[in-house]
ZAMARGU-4260 file (C-alpha; in steps of 0.2 Angstrom, whole numbers, plus 5000, padded with zeros to 4 digits):
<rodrens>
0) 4988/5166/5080 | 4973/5167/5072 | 4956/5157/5070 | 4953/5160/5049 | 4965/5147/5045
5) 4967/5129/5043 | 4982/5118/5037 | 4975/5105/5024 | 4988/5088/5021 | 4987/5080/5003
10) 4987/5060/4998 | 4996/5053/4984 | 4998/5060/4967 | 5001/5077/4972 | 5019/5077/4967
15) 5025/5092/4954 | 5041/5088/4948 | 5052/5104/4945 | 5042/5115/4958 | 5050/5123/4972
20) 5040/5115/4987 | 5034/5133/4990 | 5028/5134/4973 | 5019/5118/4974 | 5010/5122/4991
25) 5005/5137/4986 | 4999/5128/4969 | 4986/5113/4982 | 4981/5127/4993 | 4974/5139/4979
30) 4964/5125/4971 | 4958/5118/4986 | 4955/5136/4993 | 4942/5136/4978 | 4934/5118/4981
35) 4932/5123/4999 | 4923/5139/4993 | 4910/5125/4986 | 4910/5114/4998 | 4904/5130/5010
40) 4890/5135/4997 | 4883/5118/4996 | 4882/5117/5016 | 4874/5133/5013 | 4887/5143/5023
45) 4891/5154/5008 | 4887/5168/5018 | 4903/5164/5030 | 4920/5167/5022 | 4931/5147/5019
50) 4947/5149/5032 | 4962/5153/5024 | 4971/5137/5015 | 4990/5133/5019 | 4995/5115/5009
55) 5007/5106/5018 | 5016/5097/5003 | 5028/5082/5005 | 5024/5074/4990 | 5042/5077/4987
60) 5050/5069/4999 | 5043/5051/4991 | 5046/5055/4973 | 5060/5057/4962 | 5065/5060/4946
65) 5072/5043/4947 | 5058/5036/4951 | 5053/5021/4940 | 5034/5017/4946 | 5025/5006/4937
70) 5013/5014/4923 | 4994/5011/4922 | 4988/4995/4927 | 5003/4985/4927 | 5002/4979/4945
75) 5015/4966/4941 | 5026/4979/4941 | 5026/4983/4958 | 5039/4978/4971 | 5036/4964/4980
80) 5032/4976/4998 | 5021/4986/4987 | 5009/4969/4980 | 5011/4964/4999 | 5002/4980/5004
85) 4988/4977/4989 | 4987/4959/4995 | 4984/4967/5013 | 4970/4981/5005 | 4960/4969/4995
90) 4960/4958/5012 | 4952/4971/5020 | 4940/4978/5004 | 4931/4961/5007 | 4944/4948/4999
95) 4940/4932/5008 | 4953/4922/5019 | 4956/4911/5006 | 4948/4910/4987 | 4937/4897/4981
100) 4948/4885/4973 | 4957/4882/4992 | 4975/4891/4984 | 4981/4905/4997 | 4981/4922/4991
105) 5003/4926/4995 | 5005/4909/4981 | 4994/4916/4968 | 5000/4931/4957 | 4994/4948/4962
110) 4987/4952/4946 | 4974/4936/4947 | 4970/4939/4967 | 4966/4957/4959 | 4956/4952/4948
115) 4945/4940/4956 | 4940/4954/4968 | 4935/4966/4954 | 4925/4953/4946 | 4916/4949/4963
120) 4914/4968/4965 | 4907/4968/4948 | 4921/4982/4941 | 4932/4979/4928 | 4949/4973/4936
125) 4959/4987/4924 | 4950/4999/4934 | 4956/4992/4952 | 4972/4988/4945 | 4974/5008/4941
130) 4970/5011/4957 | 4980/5003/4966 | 4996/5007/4952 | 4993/5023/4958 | 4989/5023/4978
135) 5002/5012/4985 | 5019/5014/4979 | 5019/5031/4989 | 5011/5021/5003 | 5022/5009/5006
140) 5037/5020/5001 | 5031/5033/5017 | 5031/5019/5030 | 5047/5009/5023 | 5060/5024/5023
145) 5061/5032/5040 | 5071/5046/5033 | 5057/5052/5024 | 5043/5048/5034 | 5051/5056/5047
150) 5052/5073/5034 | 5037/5071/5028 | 5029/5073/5047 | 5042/5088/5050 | 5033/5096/5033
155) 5017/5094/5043 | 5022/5101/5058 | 5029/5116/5050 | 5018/5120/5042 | 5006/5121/5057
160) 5018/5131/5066 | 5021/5142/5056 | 5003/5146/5049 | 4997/5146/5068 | 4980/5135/5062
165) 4973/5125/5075 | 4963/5116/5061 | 4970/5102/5050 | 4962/5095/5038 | 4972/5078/5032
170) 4966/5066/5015 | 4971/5048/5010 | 4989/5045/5016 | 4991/5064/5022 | 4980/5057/5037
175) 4994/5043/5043 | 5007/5059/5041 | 4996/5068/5052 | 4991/5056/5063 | 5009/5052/5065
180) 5016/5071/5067 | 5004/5074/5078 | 5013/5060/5090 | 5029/5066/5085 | 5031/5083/5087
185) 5023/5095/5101 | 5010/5105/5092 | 4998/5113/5108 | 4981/5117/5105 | 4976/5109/5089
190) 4957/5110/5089 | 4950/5099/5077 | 4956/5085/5066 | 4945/5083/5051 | 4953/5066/5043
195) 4944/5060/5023 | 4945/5044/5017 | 4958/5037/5028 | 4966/5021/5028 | 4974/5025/5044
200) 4963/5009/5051 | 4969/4997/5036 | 4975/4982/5043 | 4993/4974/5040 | 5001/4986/5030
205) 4994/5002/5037 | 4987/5001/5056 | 5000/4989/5060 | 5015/4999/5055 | 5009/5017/5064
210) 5022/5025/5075 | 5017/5025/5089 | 5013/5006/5086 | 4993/5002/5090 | 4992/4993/5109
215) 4977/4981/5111 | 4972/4983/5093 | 4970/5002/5096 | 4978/5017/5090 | 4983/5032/5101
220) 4974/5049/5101 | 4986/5060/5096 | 4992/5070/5112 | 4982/5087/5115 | 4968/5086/5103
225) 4952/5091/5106 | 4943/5084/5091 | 4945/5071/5078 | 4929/5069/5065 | 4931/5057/5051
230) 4922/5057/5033 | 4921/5042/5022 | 4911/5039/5006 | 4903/5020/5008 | 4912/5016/4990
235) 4928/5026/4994 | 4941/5009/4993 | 4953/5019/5001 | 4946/5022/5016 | 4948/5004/5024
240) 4938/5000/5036 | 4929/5019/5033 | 4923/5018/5054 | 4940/5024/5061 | 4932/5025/5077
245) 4933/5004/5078 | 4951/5007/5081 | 4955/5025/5087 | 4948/5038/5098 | 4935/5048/5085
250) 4923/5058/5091 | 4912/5059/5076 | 4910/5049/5060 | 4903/5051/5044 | 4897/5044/5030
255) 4890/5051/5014 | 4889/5047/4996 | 4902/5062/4990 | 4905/5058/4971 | 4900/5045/4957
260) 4916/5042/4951 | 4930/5052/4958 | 4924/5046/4976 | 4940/5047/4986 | 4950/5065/4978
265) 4954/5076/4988 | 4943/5089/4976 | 4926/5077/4980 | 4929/5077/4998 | 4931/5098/5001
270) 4917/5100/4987 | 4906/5090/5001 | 4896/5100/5014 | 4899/5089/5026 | 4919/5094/5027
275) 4912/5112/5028 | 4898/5108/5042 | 4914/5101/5052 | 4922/5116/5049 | 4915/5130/5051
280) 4912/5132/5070 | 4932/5132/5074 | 4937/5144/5057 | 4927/5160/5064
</rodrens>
């Protein structure tokens, strides 16, 4: 067991069709090795070695080559549980509880509840609708099939095990398979839980489906771990509500302007110096 090596958990669109799962871990883990590598150098620790990268992929266990997701910004094209979990996101991005013509939001067509957000956000709407095309079909394919979301967090787990980390590192959806593996399977002495631009605290959808369920509008701490720091960028429209610790027991949050544009990639979030800082004192 060793102290120089940390297990990192991916979002969406990680999924390489035609690679071994081995072959694609191995794939996140180099490229994120690198990113890291900045992110150290702009916390100006470049003098201290990154940790060791192990990826835990699952990104297979929600994809096929069956699959028949939607393309670009064709939000009409997403099942019916999929536009309920958009409805739920834009609710909690700022959608008011009503618009302003008095015609409830579940009546109006997602496309037009979309785009009446984007406008008030001052964003064109095919840029949310892209989004969103291409966050929450594995979303709400993870929480709607037990089989794989109970794979998915068994991915998690083993890979911890076997890399003997005691430091995991878990973006976007990666952090609800965390969160949840951490519950589900025994996994002693994890020492820090660095979670970026998680939706774990996205009501509805999200916070309301965890396992095990939220009590008293709360979610558990995951059994045995000593610490949970949480990083959100303000315009990160993933991270929904971004102050995790409104809902669950984290001991430090922060928030910092990570990137212009591609503000909630896994890439932008490693590149930051403040996923370094966090780091560093438990990867000696």
């Amino acid at each position: 067991m060793t102290r120089h090596d940390v297990v990192i958990v991916h979002g969406v669109q990680n999924w390489m069709p035609g690679a071994l799962p081995a072959e694609a871990a191995a794939a996140l883990a180099d490229g994120w090795s690198a990113r890291l590598a900045a992110g150290y150098a702009a916390a100006g620790l470049g003098h201290v070695p990154p940790p060791r990268v192990h990826a835990a992929y699952y990104a297979d266990l929600l994809n096929n080559a069956e699959s028949q997701a939607p393309q670009d910004d064709d939000v009409d094209g997403l099942g019916p549980g999929t536009q309920a979990l958009l409805l739920d996101w834009l609710r909690a991005t700022g959608l008011p509880p009503e618009p302003d013509d008095g015609q409830a939001w579940g009546t109006m067509p997602v496309r037009q509840a979309l785009s009446w957000f984007a406008s008030r956000r001052g964003m064109p709407s095919k840029v949310l609708a892209r989004i969103a095309v291409a966050l929450l079909p594995e979303v709400y394919t993870y929480l709607t099939s037990p089989k794989r979301r109970a794979a998915a967090r068994e991915v998690v787990a083993d890979t911890v095990r076997a890399s003997g980390a005691r430091v995991i590192v878990a973006h976007s959806l990666g952090s609800v398979v965390t969160y949840e593996a951490l519950h589900a399977h025994e996994l002693p002495g994890v020492e820090l839980l660095v979670t970026l631009g998680s939706p774990l605290g996205l009501p509805g959808a999200v916070f309301d489906a965890l396992e095990p369920a939220p009590a008293g509008g709360r979610g558990s701490r995951p059994p045995g771990l000593a610490r949970w720091v949480n990083i959100a960028d303000p315009g990160d429209l993933v991270a929904v509500p971004r102050r995790l610790g409104d809902r669950f027991a984290v001991d430090s949050h922060h928030e910092a302007h990570i990137a212009a544009v591609d503000f909630h990639t896994m890439g932008s979030y490693l590149n930051c110096g403040l996923t370094a800082t966090a780091l560093a004192p438990y990867l000696s």
